[in-house]
N, C-alpha and C positions, 0 to 999 in steps of 0.2 A: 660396344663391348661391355660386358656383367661385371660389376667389379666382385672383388670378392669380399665373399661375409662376413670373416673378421675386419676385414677395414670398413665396411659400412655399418659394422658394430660400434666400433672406435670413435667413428664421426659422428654418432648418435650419444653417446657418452660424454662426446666432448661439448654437445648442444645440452644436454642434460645438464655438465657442470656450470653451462654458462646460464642454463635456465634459475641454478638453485642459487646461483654470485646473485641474479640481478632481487630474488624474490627477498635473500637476506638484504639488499640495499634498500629496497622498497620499505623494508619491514624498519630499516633505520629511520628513514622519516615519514612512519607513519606515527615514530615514539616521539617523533619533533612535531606534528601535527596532534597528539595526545595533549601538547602544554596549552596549545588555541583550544581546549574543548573542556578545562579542569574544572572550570565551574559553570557547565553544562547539565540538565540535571539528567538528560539524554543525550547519548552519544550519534545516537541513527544520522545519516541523512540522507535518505531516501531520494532523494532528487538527484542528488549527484551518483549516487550507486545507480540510478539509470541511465545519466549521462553518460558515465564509464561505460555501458554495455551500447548504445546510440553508437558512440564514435567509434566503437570496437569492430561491431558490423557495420557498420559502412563502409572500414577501410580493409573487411577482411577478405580476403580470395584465395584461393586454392581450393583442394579437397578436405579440407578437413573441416569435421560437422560444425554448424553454427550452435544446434546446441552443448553439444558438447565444451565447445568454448565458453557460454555461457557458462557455462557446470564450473568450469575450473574456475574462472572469473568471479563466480557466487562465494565458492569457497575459499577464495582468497579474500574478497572481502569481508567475511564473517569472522575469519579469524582474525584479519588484521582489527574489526569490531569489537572483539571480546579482548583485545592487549587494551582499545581504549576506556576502561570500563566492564564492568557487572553485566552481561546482557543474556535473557532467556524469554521464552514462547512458553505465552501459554494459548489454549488451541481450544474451541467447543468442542464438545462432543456430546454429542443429545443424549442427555438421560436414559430415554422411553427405548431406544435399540441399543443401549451399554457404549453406545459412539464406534461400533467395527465398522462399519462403513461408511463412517462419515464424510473420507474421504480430505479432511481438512489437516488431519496429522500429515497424509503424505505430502500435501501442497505445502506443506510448513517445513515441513524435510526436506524439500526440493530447494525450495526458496532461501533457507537460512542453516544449510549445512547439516554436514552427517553428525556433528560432535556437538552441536549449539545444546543447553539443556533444554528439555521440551517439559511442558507439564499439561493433563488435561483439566478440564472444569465443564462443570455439568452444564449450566446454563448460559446465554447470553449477559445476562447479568451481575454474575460473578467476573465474566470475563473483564467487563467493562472497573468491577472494583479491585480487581487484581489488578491491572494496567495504571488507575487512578494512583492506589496506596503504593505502587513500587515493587508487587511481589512477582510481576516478570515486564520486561523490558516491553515487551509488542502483545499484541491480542489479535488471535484468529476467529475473524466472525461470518457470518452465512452472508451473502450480499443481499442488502434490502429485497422483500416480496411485496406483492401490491396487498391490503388487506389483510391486514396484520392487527394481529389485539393489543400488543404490546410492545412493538418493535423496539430494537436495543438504542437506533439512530436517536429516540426523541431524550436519551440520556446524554448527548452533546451538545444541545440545545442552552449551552450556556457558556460564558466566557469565563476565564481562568487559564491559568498556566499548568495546574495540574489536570485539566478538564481533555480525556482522550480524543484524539481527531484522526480521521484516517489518515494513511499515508500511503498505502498499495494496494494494489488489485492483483492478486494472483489466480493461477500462474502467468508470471512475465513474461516466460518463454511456454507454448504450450507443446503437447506430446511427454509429459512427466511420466513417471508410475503411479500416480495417485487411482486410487480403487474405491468406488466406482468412476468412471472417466467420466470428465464430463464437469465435475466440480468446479464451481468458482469462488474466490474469499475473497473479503478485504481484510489489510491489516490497520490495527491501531494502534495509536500512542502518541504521550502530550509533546509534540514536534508539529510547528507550523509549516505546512506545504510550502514548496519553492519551487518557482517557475524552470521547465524545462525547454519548455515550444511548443512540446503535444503534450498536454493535459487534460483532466478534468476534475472541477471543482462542485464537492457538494455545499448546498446551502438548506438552513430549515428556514420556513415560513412561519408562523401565526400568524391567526384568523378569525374573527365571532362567526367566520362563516365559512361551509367546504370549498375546500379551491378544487373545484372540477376542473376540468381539462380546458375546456375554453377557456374559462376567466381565468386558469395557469398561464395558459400559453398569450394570453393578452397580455396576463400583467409582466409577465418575461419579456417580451415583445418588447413592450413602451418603456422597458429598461435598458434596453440593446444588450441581452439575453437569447438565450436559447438554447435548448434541453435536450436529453436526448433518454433519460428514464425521468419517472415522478412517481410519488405514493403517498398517501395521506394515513391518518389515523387522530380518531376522537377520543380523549379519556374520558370515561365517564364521571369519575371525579373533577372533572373541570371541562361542565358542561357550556362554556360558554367560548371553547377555545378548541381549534380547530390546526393540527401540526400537519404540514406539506414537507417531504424530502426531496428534492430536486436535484439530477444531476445534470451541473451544466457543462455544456460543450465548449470548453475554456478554462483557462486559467483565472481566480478571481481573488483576490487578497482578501482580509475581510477589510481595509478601509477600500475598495473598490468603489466608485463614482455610482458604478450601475447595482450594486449587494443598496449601496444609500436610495436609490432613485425606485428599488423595490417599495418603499414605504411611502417614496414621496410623490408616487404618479398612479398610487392605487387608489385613491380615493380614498383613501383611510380601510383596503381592505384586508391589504396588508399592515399586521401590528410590529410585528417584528423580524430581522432578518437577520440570521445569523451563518457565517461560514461555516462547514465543519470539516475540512480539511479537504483531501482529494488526491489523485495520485497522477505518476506517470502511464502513459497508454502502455501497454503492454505489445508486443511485438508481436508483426500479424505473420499469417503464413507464407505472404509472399517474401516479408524481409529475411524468413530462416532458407529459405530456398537458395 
């Protein structure tokens, strides 16, 4: 038997009222969770806003879309983000085509809500020094390419608190609107990565000498390592020093045993190892099905 429409209106209204009770209780201690974070110089934590969406799909069933849950899910956390703190995106957008299609504002959109303040910036570099100084909370960057003049990565290549580190790989959920499709980013900002269970962590190398693929994958190897991108790049100004980015297939702290045993089982070919952050796996297409 149909029931009828006013009352299957009524009973939608009244799930409504009980949706907007729990979102104000929520929002009560997330202002009890703002005191644990006051003298944070960033509020983000990346790790656990992935956790929330992990446990979210795992337990969810029915008909109603997986992303779309996401959706609500992001936008709840962004705002309840922005009650704990100042927080804004700034996003590349290349120069050379005015940035329409770059494709990295929508992924920033998607990922960090309709109302977040967003800001462009021309180059990778600026990006990197907006996110440093505080003049927006995260930075949207292209993901490393092989063969690169200048890549922005060898600008984290150092330690410090205000020193940007990634923290995400967008998009988390994929099927967005972002134009052209197809686009991937990472984001940044000075927040140390924190273990989720699916990870991955990048790390920089130096070298007096190119870490080609073999002797990467060896010296990863004899660290109990293992990679799943890599890219190098020589400054010509410092001709005698040779930067690897490595993304490893894992989680790695920087006081990790094996980020240490990078230096100490390469024969001296590795000079220096340093973490630069790393994110949550992003959701594949079988988990949104």
């Amino acid at each position: 038997m149909v029931r009828d429409l006013s009352e299957l209106r009524r009973e939608i209204d009244a799930i409504d009222d009980q949706l907007h009770a729990l979102l104000k209780s929520r929002t009560k201690i997330v202002e009890e969770v703002r005191l644990f974070k006051k003298y944070d110089r960033v509020k983000i934590r990346p790790a656990r806003e992935a956790e929330i969406i992990y446990r979210l799909f795992a337990q969810h069933e029915g008909k109603f879309p997986k992303r779309e849950l996401f959706r609500i899910w992001r936008e709840l956390i962004v705002a309840t983000l922005g009650m704990e703190g100042p927080f804004s995106v700034g996003v590349y957008m290349d120069a050379d085509t005015g940035g329409e299609f770059s494709g990295f504002w929508d992924l920033a959109r998607d990922h960090f809500g309709s109302f977040t303040p967003m800001a462009p910036f021309p180059s990778t570099r600026r990006i990197m020094e907006a996110v440093q100084k505080q003049e927006v909370t995260v930075g949207i960057l292209p993901l490393p390419g092989r063969d690169e003049v200048d890549p922005w990565w060898r600008r984290m290549a150092f330690e410090g608190d205000d020193v940007p580190r990634v923290i995400a790989r967008l998009p988390f959920v994929g099927g967005g609107n972002a134009r052209p499709a197809g686009h991937e980013a990472l984001v940044i900002s000075p927040v140390p990565q924190e273990p989720t269970g699916r990870d991955r962590t990048y790390v920089v190398l130096e070298s007096k000498v190119e870490l080609v693929t073999n002797l990467l994958d060896r010296i990863l190897h004899d660290a109990g390592l293992s990679s799943v991108f890599s890219t190098h790049c020589h400054d010509p100004n410092r001709p005698a020093v040779w930067q690897a980015l490595v993304e490893l297939d894992d989680y790695a702290a920087p006081d990790d045993e094996r980020i240490r045993r990078l230096t100490e089982t390469s024969d001296g070919v590795v000079q220096h190892a340093v973490t630069v952050g790393g994110y949550a796996t992003p959701l594949s297409a079988e988990e949104l099905e």
